[in-house]
Every structure is written in structure tokens, then in C-alpha cells.
FIGU-704659 format. One record per atom (N, C-alpha, C): residue number from 1; atom name; z, x, y. Coordinates in pm, whole numbers, plus 50000, padded with zeros to 5 digits. Each point is the difference from the previous one (the first is absolute). Layout:
+------+------+-------+-------+-------+
: resi : name :    pz :    px :    py :
+------+------+-------+-------+-------+
:  NUM :   CA :     Z :     X :     Y :
...
+------+------+-------+-------+-------+
This chain:
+------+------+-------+-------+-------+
: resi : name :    pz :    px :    py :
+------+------+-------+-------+-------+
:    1 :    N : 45837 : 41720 : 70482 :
:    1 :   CA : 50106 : 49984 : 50096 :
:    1 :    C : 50052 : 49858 : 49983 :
:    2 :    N : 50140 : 49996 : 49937 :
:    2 :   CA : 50053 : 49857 : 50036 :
:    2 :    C : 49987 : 49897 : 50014 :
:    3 :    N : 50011 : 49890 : 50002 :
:    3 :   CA : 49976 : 49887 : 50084 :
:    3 :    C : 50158 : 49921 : 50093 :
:    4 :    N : 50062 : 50098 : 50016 :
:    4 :   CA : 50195 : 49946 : 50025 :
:    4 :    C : 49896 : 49910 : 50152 :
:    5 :    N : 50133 : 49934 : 50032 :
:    5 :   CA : 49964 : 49915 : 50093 :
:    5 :    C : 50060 : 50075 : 50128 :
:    6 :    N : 50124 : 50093 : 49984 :
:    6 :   CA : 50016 : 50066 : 50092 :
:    6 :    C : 49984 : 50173 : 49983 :
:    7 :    N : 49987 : 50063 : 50132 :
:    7 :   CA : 49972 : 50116 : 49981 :
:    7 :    C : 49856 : 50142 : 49974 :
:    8 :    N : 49986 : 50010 : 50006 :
:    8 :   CA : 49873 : 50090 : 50008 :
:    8 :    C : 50034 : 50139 : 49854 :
:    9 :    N : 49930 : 49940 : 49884 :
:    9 :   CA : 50032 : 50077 : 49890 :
:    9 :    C : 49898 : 50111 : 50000 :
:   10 :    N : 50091 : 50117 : 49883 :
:   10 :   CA : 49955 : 50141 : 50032 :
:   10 :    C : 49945 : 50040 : 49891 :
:   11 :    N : 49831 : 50050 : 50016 :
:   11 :   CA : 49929 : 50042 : 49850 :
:   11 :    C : 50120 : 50098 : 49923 :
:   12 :    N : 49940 : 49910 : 49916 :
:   12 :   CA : 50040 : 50022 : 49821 :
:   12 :    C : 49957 : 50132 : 49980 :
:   13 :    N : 49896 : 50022 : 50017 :
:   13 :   CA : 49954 : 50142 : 49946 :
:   13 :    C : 49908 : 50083 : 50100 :
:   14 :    N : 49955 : 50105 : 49940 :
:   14 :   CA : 49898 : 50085 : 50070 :
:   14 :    C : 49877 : 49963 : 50045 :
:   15 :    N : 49961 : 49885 : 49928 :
:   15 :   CA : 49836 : 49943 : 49943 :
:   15 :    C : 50034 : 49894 : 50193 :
:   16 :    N : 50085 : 49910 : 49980 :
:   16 :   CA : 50064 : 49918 : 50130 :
:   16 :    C : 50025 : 50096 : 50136 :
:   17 :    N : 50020 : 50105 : 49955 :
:   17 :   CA : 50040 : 50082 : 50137 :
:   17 :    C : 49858 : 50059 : 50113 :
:   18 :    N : 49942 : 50063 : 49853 :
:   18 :   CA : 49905 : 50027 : 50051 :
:   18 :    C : 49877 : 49875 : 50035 :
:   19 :    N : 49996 : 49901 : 49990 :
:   19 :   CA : 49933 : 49912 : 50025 :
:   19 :    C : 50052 : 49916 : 50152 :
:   20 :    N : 50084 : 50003 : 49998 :
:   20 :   CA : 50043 : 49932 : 50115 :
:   20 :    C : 50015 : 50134 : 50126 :
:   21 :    N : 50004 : 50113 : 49957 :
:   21 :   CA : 49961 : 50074 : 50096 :
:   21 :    C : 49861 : 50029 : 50027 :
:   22 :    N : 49885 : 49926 : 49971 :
:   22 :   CA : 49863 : 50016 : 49935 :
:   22 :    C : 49960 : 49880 : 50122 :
:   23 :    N : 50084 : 49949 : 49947 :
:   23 :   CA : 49998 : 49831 : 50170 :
:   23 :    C : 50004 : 50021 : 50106 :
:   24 :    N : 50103 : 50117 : 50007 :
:   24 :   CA : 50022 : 50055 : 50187 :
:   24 :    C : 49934 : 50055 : 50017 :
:   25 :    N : 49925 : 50119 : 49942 :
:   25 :   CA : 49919 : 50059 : 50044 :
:   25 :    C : 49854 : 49954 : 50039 :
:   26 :    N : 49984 : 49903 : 49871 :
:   26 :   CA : 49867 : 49935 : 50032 :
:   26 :    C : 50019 : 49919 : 50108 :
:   27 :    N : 50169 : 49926 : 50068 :
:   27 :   CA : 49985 : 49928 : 50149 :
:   27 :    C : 49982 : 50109 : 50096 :
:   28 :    N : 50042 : 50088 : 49952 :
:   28 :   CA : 50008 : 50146 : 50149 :
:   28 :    C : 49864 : 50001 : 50043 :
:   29 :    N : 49918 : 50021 : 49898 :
:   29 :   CA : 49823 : 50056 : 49969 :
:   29 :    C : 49987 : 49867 : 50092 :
:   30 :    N : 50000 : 49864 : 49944 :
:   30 :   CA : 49937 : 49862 : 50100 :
:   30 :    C : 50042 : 50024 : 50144 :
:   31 :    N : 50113 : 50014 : 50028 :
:   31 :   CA : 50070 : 50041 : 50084 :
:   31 :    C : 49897 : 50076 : 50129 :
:   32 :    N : 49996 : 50104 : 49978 :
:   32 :   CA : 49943 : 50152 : 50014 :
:   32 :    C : 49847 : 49991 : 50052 :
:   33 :    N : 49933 : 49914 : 49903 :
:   33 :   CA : 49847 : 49947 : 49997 :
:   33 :    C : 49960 : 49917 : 50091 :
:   34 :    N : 50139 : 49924 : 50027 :
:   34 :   CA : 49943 : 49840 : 50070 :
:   34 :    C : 49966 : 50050 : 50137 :
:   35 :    N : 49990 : 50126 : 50064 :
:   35 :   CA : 49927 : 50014 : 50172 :
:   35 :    C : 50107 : 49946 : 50091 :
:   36 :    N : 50156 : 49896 : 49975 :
:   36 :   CA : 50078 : 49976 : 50116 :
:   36 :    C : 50096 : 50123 : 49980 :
:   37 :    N : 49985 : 50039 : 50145 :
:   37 :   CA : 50071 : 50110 : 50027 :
:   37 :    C : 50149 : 49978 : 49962 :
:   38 :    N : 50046 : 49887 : 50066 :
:   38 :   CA : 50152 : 50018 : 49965 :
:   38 :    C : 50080 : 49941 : 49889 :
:   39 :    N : 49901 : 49931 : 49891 :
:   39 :   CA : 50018 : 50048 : 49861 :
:   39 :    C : 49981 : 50117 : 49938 :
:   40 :    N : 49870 : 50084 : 50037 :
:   40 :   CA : 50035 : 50124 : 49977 :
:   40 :    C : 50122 : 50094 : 50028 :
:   41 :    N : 50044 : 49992 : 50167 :
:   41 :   CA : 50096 : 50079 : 50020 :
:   41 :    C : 50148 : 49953 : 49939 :
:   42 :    N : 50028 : 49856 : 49967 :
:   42 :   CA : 50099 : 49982 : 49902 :
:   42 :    C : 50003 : 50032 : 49887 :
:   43 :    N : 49888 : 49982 : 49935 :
:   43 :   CA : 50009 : 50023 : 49826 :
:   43 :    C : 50042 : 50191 : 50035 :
:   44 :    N : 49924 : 50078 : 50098 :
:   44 :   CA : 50036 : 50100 : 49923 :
:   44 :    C : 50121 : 50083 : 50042 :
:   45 :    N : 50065 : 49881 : 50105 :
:   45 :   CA : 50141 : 50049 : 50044 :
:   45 :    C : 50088 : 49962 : 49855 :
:   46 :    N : 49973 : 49868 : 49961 :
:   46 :   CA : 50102 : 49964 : 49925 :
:   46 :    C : 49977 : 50027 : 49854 :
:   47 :    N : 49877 : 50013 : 49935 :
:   47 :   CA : 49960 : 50062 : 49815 :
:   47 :    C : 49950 : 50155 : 50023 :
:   48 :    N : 49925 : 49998 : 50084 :
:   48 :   CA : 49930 : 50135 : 50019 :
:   48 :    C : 50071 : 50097 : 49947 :
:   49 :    N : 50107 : 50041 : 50081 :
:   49 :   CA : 50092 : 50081 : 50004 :
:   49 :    C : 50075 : 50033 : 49880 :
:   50 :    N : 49978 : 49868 : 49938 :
:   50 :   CA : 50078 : 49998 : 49848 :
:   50 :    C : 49911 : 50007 : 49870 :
:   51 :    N : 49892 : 49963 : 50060 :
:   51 :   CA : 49840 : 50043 : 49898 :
:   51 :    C : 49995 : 50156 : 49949 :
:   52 :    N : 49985 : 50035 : 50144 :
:   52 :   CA : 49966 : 50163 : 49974 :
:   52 :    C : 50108 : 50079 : 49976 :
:   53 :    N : 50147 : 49939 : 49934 :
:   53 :   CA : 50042 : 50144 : 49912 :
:   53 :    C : 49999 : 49918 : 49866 :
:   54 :    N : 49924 : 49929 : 49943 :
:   54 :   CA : 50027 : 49946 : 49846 :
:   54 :    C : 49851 : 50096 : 49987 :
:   55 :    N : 50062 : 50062 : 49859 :
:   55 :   CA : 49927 : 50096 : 49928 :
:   55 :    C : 49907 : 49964 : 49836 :
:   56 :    N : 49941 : 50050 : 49991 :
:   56 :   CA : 49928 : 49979 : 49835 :
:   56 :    C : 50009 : 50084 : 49907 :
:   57 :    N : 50026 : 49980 : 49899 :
:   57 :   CA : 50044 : 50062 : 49897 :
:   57 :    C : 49877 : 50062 : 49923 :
:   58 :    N : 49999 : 50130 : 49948 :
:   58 :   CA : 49831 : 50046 : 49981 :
:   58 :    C : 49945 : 49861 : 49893 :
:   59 :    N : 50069 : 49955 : 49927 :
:   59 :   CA : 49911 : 49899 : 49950 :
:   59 :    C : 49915 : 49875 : 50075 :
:   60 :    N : 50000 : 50009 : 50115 :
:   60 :   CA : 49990 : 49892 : 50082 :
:   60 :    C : 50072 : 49907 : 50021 :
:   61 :    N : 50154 : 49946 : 49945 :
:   61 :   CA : 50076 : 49889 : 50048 :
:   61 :    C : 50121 : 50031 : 50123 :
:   62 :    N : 50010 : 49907 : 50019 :
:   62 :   CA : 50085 : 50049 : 50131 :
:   62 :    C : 50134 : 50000 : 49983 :
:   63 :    N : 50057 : 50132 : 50055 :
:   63 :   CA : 50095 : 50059 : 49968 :
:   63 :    C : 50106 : 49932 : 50036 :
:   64 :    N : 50088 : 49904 : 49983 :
:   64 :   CA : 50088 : 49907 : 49997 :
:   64 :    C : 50138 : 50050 : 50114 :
:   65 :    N : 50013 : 50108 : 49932 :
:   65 :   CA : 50127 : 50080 : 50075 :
:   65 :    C : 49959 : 50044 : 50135 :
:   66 :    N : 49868 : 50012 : 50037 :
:   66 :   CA : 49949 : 50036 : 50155 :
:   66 :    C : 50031 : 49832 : 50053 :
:   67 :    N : 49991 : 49911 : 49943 :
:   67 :   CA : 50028 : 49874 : 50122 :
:   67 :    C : 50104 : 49942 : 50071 :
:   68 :    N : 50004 : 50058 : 50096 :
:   68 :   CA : 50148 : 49977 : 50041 :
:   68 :    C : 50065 : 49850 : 50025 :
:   69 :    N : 50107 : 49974 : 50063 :
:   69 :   CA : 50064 : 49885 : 49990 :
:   69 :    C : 49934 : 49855 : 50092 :
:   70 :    N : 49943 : 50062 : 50117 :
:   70 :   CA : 49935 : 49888 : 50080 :
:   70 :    C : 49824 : 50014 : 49959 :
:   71 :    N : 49949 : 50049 : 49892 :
:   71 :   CA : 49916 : 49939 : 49957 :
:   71 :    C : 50031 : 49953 : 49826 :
:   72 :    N : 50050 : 50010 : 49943 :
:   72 :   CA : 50064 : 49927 : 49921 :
:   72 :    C : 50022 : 49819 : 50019 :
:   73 :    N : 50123 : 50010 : 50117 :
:   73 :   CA : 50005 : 49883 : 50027 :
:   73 :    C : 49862 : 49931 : 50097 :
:   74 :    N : 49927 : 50064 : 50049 :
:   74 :   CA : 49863 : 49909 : 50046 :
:   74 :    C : 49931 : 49979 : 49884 :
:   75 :    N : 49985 : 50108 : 49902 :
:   75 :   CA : 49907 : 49966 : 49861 :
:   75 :    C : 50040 : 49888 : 49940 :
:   76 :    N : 50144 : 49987 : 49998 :
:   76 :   CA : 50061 : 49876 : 49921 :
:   76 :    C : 49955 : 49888 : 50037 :
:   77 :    N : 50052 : 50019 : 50167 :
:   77 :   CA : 49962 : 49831 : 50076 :
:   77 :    C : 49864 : 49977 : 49989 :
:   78 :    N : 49837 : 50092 : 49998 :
:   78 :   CA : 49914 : 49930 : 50019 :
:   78 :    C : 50004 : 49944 : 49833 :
:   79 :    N : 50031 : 50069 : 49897 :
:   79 :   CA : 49972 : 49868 : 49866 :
:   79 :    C : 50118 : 49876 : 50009 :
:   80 :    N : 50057 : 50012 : 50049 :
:   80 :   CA : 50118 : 49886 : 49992 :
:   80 :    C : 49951 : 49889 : 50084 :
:   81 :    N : 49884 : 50059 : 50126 :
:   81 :   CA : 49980 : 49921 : 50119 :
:   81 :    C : 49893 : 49903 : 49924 :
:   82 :    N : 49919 : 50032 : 49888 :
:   82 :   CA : 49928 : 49938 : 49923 :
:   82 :    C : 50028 : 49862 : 49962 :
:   83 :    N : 50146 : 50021 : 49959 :
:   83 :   CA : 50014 : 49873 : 49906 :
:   83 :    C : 50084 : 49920 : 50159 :
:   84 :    N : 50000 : 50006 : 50117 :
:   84 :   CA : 50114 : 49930 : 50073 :
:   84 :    C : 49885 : 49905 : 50095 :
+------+------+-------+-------+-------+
């Protein structure tokens, strides 16, 4: 991903997509685990909902075209949130 000084850049490829959607989920899971209730009840108002229709492809990778648009853009922001 980039290094522009402005803007929030968009994986290059499949290998980037699926990895940065690999981030949200693993924050959902921290999320989910941590016992405060109303991190729980946010994460699964706001990813939850968008977790459970992304699908897997019988090979095991995740099916790209199941991720819709507002987890896309959260997948993006948590690798972008990396470098800021």
C-alpha cells in the first residue's frame, strides 16, 4: 500500500485485499473476546453484520466478491491506520 502523503490507498491486488480484511476480523475476534459489553455490542452492530455474509471459496480463500462496500472500506482503514 502506498506511501502518498494524502489519502487512504487501495490494495493492489488480491494477496492486499485479503489481508487487510484478515485485520478486521482479527479486531472483531479482540473485540468480541475482550468481556466489555459495549464493545461487544458495537463491534457487532457495526462489522458483525458485514462479517457474516463474506463467503469462502471451496479452496479456503475468501471470496472477494462476498465483501461488501462498508467492510472493504474498514479493511482498508485498519492497514492504512498502521502506518498513521
Amino acid at each position: 500500500m502506498g506511501n502518498k502523503k494524502y489519502g487512504m490507498p487501495a490494495p493492489k491486488n488480491r494477496y492486499e485485499m485479503e489481508h487487510n480484511f484478515y485485520l478486521a476480523l482479527e479486531d472483531f475476534n479482540k473485540k468480541i473476546g475482550s468481556g466489555d459489553v459495549g464493545l461487544m455490542q458495537n463491534a457487532l452492530w457495526a462489522t458483525g453484520r458485514h462479517i457474516k455474509n463474506v463467503r469462502m471459496t471451496p479452496n479456503g480463500r475468501v471470496d472477494v466478491g462476498t465483501i461488501n462496500e462498508m467492510m472493504r472500506l474498514q479493511s482498508n482503514m485498519m492497514e492504512w491506520m498502521k502506518y498513521r
